[in-house]
C-alpha positions, 0 to 999 in steps of 0.5 A: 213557705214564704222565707224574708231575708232583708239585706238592706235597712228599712225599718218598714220590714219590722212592722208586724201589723204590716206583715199580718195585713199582707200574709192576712189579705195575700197569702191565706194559705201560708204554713211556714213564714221565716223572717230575718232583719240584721241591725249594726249597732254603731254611734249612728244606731237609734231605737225608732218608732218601728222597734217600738212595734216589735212587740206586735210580733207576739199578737195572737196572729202570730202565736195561733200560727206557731211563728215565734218572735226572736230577738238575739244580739251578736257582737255589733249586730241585732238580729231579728227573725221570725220563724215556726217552732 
């Protein structure tokens, strides 16, 4: 079980090719991968390069491991998490 929950903003944790390559190359043996990412929507919000990778969440890595993308909105925040269903 490898369980991510990011406190501090860095859209690096949001590429999926990124993640694939080390759960790929460093934990081989991995059953469950939970992932939280929180985003504060506020005048200084901006979509970047890394939220246009999010759809890499949905890559047959992803799906033959049963690990589900989701995105949620809640008042001034995005939350995105990955977790098994």
């Amino acid at each position: 079980l490898l369980n991510v929950k990011i406190e501090r903003i860095d859209e690096n944790y949001l590429n999926a090719d990124r993640w694939e390559r080390f759960i790929s190359k460093n934990m081989t043996s991995l059953i469950k991968f939970i992932f939280r990412y929180s985003d504060t929507i506020d005048d200084e919000f901006e979509i970047n390069f890394y939220h246009s990778l999010i759809n890499r969440f949905t890559s047959s890595f992803w799906i033959d491991r049963k690990w589900i993308f989701k995105l949620l909105t809640k008042d001034d925040e995005l939350i995105y998490s990955i977790s098994p269903y």
